[in-house]
mmCIF file of the N, C-alpha and C atoms, coordinates in Angstrom:
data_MODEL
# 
_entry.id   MODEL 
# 
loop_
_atom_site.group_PDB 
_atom_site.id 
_atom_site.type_symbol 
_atom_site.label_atom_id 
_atom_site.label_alt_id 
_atom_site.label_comp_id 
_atom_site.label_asym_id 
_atom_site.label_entity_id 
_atom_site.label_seq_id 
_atom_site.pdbx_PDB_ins_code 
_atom_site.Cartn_x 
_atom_site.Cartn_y 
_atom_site.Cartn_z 
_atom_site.occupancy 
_atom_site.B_iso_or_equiv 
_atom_site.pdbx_formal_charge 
_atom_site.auth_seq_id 
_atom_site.auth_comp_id 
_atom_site.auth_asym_id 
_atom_site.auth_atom_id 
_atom_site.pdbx_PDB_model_num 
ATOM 1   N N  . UNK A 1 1  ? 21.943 -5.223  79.791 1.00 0.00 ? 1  UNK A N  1 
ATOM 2   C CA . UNK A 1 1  ? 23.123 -4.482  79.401 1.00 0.00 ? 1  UNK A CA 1 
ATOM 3   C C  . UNK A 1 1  ? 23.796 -3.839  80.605 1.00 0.00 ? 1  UNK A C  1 
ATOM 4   N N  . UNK A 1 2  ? 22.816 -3.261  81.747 1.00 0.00 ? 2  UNK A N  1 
ATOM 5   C CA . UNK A 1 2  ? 23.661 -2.834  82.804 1.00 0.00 ? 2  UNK A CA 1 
ATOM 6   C C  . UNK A 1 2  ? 24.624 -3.714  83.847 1.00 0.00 ? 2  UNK A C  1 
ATOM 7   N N  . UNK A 1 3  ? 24.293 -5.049  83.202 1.00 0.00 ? 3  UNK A N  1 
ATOM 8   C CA . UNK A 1 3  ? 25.047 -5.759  84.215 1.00 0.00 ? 3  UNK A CA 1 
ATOM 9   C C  . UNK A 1 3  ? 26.435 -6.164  83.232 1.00 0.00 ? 3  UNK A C  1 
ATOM 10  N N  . UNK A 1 4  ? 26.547 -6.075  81.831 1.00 0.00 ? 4  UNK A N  1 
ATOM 11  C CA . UNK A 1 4  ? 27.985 -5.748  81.403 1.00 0.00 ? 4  UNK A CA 1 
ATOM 12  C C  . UNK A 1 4  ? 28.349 -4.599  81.711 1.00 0.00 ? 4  UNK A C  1 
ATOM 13  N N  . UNK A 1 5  ? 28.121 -3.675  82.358 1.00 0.00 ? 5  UNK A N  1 
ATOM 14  C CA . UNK A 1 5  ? 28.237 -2.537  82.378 1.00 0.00 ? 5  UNK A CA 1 
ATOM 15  C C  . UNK A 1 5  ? 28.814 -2.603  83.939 1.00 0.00 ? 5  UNK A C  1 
ATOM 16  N N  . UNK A 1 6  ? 28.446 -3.282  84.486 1.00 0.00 ? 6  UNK A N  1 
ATOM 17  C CA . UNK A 1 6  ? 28.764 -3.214  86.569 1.00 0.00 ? 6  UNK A CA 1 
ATOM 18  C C  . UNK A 1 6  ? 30.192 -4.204  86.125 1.00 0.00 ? 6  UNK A C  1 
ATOM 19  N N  . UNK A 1 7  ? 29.976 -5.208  85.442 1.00 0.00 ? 7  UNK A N  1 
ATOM 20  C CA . UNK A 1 7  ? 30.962 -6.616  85.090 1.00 0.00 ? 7  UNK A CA 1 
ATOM 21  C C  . UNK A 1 7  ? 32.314 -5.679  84.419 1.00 0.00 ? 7  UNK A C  1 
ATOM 22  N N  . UNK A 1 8  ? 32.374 -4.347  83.357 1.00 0.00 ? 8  UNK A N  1 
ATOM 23  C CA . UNK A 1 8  ? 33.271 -3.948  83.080 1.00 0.00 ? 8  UNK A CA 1 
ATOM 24  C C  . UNK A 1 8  ? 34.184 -2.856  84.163 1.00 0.00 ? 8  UNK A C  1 
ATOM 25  N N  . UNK A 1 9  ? 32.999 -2.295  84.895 1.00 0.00 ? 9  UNK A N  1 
ATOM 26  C CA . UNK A 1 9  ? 33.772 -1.237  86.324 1.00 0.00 ? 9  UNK A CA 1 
ATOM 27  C C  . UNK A 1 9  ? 34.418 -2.294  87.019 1.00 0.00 ? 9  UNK A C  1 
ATOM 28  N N  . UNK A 1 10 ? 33.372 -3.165  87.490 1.00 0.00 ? 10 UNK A N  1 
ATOM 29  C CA . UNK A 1 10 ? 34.310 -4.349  88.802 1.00 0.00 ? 10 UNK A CA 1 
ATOM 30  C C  . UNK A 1 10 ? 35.848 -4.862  88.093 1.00 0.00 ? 10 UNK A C  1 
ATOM 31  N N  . UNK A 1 11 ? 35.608 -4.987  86.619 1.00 0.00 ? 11 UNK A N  1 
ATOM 32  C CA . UNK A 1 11 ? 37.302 -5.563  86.125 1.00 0.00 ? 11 UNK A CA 1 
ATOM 33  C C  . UNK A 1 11 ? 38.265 -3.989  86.015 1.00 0.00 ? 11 UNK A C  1 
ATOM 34  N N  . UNK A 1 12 ? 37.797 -2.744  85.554 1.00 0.00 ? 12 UNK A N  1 
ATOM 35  C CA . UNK A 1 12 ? 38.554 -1.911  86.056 1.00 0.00 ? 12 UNK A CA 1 
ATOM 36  C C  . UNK A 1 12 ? 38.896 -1.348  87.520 1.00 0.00 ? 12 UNK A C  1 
ATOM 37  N N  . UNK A 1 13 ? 37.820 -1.749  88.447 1.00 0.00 ? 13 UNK A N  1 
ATOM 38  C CA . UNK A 1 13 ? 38.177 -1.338  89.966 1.00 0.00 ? 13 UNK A CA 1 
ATOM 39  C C  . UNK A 1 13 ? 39.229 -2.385  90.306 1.00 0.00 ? 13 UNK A C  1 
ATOM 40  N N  . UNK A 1 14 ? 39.318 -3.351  89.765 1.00 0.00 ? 14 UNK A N  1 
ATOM 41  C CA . UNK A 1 14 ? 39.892 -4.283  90.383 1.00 0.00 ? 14 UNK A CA 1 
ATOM 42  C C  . UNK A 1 14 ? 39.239 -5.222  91.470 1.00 0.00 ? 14 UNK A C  1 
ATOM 43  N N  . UNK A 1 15 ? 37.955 -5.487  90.978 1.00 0.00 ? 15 UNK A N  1 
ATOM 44  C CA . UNK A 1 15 ? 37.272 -6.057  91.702 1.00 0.00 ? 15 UNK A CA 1 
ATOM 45  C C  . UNK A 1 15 ? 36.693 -7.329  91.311 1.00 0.00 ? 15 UNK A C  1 
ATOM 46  N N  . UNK A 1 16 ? 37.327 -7.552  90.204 1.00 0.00 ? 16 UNK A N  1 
ATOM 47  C CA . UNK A 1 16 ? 37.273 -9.271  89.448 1.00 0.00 ? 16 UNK A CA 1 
ATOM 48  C C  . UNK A 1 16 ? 38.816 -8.794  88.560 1.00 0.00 ? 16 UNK A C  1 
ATOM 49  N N  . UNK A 1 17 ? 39.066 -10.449 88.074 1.00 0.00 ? 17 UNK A N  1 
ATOM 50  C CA . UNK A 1 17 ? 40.510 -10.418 87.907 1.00 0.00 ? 17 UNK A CA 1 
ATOM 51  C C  . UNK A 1 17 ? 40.030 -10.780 86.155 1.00 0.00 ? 17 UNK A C  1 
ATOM 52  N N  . UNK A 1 18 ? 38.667 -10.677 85.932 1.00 0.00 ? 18 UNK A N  1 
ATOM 53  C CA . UNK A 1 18 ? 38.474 -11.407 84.893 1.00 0.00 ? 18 UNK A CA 1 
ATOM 54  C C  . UNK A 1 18 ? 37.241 -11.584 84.743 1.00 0.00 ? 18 UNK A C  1 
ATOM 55  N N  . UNK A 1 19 ? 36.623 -11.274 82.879 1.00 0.00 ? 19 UNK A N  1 
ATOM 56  C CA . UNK A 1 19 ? 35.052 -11.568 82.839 1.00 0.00 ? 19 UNK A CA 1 
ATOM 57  C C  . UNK A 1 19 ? 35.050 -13.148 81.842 1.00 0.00 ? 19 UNK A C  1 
ATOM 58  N N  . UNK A 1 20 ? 34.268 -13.502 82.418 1.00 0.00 ? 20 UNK A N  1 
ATOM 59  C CA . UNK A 1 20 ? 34.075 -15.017 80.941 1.00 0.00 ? 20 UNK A CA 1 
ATOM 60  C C  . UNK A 1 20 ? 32.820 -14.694 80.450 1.00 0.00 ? 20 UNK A C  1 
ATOM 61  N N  . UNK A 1 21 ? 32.911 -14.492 79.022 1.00 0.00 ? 21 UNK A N  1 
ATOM 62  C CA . UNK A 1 21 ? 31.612 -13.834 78.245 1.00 0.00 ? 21 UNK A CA 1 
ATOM 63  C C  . UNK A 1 21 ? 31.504 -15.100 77.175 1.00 0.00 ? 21 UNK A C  1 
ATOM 64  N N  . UNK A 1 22 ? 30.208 -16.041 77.134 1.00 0.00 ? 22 UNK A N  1 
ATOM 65  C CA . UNK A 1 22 ? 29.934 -17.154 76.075 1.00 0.00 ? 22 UNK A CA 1 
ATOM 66  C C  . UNK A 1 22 ? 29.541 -16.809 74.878 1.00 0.00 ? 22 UNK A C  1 
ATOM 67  N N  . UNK A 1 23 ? 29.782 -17.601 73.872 1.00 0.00 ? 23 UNK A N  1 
ATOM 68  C CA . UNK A 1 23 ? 29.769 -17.229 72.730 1.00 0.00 ? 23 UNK A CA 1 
ATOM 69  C C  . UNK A 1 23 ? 28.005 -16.456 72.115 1.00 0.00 ? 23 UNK A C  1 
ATOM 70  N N  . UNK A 1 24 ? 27.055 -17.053 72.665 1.00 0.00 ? 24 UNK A N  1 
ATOM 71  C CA . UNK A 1 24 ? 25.603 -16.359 73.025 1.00 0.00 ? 24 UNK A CA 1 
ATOM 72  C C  . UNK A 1 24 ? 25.567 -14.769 73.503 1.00 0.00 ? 24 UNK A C  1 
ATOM 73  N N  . UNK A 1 25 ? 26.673 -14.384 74.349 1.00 0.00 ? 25 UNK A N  1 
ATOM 74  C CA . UNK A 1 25 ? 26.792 -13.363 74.545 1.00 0.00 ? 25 UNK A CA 1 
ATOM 75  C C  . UNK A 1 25 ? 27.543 -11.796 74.037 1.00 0.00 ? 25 UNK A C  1 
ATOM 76  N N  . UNK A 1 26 ? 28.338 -12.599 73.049 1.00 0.00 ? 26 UNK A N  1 
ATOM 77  C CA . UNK A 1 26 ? 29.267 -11.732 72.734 1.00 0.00 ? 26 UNK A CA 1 
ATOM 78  C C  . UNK A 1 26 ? 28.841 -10.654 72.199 1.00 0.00 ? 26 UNK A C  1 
ATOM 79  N N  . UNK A 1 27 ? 27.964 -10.665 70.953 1.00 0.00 ? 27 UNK A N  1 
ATOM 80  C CA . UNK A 1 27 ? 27.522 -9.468  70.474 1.00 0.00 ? 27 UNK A CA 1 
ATOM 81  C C  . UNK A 1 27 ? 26.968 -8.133  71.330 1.00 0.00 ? 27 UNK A C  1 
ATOM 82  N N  . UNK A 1 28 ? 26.145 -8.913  72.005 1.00 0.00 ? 28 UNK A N  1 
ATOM 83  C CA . UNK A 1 28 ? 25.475 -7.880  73.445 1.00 0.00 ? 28 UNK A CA 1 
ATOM 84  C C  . UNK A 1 28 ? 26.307 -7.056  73.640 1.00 0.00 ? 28 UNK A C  1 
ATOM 85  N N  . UNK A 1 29 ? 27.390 -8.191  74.746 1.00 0.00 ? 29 UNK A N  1 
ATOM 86  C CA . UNK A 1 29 ? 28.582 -7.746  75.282 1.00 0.00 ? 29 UNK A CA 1 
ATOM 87  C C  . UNK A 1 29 ? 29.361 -6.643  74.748 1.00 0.00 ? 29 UNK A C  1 
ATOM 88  N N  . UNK A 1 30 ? 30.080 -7.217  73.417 1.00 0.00 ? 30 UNK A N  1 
ATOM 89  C CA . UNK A 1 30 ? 30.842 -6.129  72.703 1.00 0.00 ? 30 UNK A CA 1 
ATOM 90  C C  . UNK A 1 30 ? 30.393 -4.736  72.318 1.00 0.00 ? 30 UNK A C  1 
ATOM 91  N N  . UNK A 1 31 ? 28.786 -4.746  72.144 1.00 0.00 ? 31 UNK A N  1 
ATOM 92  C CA . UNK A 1 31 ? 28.380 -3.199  72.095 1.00 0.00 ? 31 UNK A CA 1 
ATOM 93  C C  . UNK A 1 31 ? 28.239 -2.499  73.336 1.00 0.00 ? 31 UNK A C  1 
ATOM 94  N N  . UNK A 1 32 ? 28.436 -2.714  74.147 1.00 0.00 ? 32 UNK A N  1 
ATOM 95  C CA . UNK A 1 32 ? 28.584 -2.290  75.709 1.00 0.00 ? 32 UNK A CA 1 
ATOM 96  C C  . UNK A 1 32 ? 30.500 -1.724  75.742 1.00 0.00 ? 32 UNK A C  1 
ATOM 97  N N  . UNK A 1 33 ? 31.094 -2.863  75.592 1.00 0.00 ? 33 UNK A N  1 
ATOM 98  C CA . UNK A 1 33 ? 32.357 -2.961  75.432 1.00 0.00 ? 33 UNK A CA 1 
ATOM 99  C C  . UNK A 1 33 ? 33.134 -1.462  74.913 1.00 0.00 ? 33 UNK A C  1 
ATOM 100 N N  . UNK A 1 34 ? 32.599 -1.773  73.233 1.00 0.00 ? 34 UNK A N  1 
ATOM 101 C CA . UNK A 1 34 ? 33.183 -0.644  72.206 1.00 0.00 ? 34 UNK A CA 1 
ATOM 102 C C  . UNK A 1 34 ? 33.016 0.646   72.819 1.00 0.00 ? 34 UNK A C  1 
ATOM 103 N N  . UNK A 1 35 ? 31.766 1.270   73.537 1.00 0.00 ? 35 UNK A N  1 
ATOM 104 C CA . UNK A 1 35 ? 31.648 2.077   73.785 1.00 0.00 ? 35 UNK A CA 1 
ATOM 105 C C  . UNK A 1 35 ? 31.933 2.729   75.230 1.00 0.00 ? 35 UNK A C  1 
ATOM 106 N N  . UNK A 1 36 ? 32.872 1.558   75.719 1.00 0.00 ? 36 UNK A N  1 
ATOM 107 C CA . UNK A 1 36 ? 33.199 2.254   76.862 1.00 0.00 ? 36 UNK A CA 1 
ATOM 108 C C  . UNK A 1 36 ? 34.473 3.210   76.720 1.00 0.00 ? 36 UNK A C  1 
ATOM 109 N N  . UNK A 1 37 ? 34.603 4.059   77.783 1.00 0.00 ? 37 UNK A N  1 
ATOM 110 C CA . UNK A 1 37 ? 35.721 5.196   77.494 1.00 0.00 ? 37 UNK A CA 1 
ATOM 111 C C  . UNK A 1 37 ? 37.087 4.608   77.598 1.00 0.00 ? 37 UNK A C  1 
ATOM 112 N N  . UNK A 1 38 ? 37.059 3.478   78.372 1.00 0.00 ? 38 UNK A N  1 
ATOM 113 C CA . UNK A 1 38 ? 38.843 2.851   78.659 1.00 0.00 ? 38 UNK A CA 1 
ATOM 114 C C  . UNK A 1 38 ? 38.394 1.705   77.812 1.00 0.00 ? 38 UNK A C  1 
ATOM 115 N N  . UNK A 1 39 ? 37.813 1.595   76.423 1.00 0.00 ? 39 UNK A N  1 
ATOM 116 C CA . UNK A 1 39 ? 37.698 0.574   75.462 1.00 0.00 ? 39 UNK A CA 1 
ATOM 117 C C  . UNK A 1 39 ? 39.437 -0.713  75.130 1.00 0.00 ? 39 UNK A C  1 
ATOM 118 N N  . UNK A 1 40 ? 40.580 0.646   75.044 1.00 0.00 ? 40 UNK A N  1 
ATOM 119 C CA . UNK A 1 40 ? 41.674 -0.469  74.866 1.00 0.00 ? 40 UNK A CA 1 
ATOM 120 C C  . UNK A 1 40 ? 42.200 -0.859  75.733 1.00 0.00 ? 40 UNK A C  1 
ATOM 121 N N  . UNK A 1 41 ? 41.710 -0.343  76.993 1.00 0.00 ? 41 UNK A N  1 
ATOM 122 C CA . UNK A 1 41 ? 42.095 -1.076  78.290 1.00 0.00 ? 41 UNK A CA 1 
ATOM 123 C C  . UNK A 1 41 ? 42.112 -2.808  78.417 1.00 0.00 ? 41 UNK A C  1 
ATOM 124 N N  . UNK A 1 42 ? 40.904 -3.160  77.755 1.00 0.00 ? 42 UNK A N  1 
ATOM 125 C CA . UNK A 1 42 ? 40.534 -4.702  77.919 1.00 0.00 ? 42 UNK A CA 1 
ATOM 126 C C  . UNK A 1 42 ? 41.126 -5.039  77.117 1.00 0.00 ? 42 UNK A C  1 
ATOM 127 N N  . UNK A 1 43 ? 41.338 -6.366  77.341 1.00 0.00 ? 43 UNK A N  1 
ATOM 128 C CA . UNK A 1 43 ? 41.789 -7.320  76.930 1.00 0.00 ? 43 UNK A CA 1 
ATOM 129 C C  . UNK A 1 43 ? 41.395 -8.792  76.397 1.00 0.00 ? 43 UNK A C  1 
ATOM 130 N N  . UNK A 1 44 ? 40.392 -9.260  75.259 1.00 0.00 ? 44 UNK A N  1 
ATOM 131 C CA . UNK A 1 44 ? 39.867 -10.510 75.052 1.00 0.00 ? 44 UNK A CA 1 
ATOM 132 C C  . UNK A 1 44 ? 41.172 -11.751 74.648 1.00 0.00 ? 44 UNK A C  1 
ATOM 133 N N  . UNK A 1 45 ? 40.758 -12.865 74.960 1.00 0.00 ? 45 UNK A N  1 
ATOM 134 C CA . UNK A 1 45 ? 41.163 -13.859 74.793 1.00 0.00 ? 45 UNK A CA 1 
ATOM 135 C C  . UNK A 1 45 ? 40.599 -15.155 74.430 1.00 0.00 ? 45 UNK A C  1 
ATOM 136 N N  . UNK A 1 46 ? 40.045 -15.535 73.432 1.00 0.00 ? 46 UNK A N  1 
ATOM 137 C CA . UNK A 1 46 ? 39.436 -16.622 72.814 1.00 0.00 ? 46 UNK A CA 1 
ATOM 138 C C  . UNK A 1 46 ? 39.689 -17.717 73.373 1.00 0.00 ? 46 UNK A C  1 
ATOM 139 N N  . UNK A 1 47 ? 39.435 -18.748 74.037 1.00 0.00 ? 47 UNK A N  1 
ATOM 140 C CA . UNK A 1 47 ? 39.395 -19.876 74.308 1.00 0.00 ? 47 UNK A CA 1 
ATOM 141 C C  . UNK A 1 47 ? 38.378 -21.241 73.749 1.00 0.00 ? 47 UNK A C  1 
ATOM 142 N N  . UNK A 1 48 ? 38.640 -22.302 73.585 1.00 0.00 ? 48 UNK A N  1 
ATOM 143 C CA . UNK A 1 48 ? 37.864 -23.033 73.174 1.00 0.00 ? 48 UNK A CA 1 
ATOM 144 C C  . UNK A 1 48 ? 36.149 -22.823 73.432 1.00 0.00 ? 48 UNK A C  1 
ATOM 145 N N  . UNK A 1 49 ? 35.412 -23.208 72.354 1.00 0.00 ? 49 UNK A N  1 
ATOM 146 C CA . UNK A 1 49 ? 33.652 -23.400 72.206 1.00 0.00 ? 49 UNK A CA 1 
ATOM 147 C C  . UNK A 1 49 ? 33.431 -21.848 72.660 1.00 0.00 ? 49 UNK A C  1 
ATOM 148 N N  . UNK A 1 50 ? 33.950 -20.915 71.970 1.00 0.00 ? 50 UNK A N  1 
ATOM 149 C CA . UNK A 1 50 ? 33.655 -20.211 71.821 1.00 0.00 ? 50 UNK A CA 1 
ATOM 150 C C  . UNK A 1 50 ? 33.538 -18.745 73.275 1.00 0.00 ? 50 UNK A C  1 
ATOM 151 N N  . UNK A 1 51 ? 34.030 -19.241 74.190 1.00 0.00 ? 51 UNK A N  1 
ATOM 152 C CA . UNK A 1 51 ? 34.021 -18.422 75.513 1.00 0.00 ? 51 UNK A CA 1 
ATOM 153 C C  . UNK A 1 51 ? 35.068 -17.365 75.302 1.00 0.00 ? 51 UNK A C  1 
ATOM 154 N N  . UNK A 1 52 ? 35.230 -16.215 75.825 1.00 0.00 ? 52 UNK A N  1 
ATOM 155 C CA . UNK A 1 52 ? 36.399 -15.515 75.485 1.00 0.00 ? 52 UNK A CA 1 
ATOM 156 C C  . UNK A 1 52 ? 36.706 -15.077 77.171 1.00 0.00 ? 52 UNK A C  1 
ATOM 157 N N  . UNK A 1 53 ? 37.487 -14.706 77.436 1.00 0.00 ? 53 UNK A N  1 
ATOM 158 C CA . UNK A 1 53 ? 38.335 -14.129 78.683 1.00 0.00 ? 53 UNK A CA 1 
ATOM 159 C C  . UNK A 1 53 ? 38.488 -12.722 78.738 1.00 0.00 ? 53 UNK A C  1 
ATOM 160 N N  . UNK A 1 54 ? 37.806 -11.524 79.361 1.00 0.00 ? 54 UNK A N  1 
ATOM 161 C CA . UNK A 1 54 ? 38.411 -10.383 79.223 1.00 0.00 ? 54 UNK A CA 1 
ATOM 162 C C  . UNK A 1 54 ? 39.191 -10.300 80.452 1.00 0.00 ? 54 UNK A C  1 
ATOM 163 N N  . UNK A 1 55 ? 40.346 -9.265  80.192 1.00 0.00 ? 55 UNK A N  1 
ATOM 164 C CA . UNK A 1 55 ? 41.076 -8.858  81.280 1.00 0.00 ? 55 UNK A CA 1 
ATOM 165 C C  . UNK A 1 55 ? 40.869 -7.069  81.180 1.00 0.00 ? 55 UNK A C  1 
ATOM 166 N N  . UNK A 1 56 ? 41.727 -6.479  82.411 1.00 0.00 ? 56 UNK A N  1 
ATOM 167 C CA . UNK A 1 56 ? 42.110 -5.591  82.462 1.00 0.00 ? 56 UNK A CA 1 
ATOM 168 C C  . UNK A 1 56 ? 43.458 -4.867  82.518 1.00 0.00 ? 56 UNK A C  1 
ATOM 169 N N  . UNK A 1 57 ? 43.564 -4.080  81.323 1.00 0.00 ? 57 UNK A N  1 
ATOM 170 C CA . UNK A 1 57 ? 45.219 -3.620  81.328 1.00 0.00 ? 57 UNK A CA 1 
ATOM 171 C C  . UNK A 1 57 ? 45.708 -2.532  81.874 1.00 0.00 ? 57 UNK A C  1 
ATOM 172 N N  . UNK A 1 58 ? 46.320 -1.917  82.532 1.00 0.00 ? 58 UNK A N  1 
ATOM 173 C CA . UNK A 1 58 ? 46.719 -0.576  83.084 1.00 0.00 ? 58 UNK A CA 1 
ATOM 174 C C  . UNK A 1 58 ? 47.558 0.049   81.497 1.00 0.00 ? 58 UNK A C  1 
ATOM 175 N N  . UNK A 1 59 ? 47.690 -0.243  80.868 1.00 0.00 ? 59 UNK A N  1 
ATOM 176 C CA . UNK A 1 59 ? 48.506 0.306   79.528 1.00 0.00 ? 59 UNK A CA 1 
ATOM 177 C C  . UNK A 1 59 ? 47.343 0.293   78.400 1.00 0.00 ? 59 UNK A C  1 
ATOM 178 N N  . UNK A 1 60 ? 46.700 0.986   77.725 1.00 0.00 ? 60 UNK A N  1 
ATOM 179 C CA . UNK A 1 60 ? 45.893 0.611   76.516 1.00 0.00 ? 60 UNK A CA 1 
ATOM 180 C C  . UNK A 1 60 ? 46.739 0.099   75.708 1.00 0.00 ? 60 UNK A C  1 
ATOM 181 N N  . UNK A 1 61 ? 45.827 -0.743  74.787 1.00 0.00 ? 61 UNK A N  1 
ATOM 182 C CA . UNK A 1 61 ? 47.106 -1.401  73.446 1.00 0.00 ? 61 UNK A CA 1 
ATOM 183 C C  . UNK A 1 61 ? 46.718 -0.071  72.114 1.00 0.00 ? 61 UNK A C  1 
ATOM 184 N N  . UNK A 1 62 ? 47.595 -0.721  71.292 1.00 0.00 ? 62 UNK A N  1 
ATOM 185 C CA . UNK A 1 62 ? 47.763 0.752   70.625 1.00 0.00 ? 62 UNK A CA 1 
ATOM 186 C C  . UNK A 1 62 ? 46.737 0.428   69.460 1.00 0.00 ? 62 UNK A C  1 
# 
């Protein structure tokens, strides 16, 4: 879990442009996710077999 946890600072430092989380992972992932403090910051994006794309937003979504 601490390494979704380094994987979500490095996409808010600006130190990856982007996480790819597999479909095996997601659940993990997302409870790490939900509970971070800039939660609507990210950004998922579904892509085929199940991989999703997070980004980072400077605007939370609403």
């Amino acid at each position: 879990m601490e390494k979704y946890e380094n994987m979500l600072k490095q996409l808010q430092n600006g130190e990856r442009e982007s996480i790819e989380i597999q479909k095996e992972e997601f659940y993990e992932f997302r409870e790490i996710l939900v509970k971070h403090p800039l939660f609507k910051h990210f950004r998922g994006e579904a892509k085929q077999n199940g991989r999703i794309i997070y980004t980072y937003t400077e605007t939370p979504r609403s």
